[in-house]
N, C-alpha and C positions, 0 to 999 in steps of 0.2 A: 504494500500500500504506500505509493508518494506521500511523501512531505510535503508541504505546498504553504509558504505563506508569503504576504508582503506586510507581515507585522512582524518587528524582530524585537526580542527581547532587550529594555533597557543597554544601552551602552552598548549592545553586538549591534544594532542597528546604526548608529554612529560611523562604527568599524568598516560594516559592512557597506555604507554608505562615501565612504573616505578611500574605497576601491573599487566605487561605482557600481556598486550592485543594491536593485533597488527589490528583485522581489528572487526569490530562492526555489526551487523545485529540486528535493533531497529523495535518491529511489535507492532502496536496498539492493546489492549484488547478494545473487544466490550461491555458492560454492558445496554440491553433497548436502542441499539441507541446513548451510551455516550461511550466516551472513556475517562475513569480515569486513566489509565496509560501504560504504553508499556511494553513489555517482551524484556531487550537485549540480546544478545546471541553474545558471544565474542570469538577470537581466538588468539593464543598467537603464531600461525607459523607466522615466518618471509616470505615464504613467497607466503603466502595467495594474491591472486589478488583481489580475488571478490570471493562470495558466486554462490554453483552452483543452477538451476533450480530445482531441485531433495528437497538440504539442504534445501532453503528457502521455496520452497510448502513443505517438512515436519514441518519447525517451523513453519510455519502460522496457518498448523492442529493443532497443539500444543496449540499455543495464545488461538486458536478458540474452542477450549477444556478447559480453563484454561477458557476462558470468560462465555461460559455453566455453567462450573461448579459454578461459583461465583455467575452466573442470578440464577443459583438453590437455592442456597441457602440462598440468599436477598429472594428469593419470598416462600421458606422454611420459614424463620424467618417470614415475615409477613402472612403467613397462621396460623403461631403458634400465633402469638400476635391475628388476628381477632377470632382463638378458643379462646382466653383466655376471651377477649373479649365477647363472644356470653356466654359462661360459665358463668361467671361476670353476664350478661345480665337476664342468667336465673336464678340465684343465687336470683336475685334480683327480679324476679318477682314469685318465688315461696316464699319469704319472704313477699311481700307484699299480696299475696293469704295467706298465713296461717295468717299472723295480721288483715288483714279485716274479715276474719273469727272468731279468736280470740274477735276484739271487735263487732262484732254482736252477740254473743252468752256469752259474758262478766257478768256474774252478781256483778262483781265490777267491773266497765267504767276505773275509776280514776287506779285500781292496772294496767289491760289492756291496757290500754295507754301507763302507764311507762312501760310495757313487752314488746309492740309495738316497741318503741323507741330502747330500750334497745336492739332487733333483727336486726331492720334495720338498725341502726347509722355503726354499721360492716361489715354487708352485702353492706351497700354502700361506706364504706370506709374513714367514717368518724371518728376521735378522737374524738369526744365531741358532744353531742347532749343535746342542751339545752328543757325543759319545761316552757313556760310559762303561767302561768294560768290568764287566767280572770274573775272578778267575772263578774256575769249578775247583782247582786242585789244591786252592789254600781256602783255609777256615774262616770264616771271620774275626776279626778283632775283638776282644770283646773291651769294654769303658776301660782306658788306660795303660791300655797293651798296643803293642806294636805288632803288625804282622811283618816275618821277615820278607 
């Protein structure tokens, strides 16, 4: 529903009047349901009564054109972020097909593993990917002891 006046509240009407606007027509954008902000649509004739039936169904079509166009393109951008996504997704899973592959058919385990790492720590978007090794053939330490 428009806002519509050419009466402004004490001291906005001054304001309003000191940037040549003499009567105001305020229409809500629609965005999913929410309204983030209005379109105003101002006139500087003195003397304007009111807005006709005609002006305000054309600025409504307007708002209501301007609100499409912004739904577009919030659900534009989040189509592009869930391909980037899915992209990402497979990225990641033809990385880990070619290193399980890699170390099945490995005849050095130990170089393959560090290739392993060294593939995926990027493809998943990690800076740092630590290694570390344990032996089987010594015990663990226990609080205060040293393994040799």
């Amino acid at each position: 529903m428009p806002f519509s006046s050419t009466i402004f509240p004490t001291g906005t009407k001054d304001g309003m009047i000191d940037w040549g606007m003499q009567s105001i027509l305020s229409i809500s954008v629609m965005i999913d349901g929410r309204v983030p902000g209005n379109l105003a649509f101002t006139d500087d004739a003195p003397d304007r009564e009111s807005w006709t039936p005609t002006e305000i169904h054309t600025l409504q079509t307007l708002t209501q054109l301007v609100g499409a166009a912004l739904t577009r393109h919030h659900q534009e951008r989040k189509r592009t972020e869930a391909e980037a996504k899915l992209g990402n997704r497979d990225a990641i899973l033809q990385a880990v097909t070619d290193s399980a592959a890699n170390l099945l058919h490995a005849q050095d385990l130990d170089r393959a593993i560090t290739g392993t790492l060294a593939t995926l720590g990027p493809t998943l978007g990690l800076s740092r990917v630590l290694r570390h090794r344990v032996y089987a053939d010594r015990r663990p330490a226990r609080l205060g002891e040293r393994n040799p």
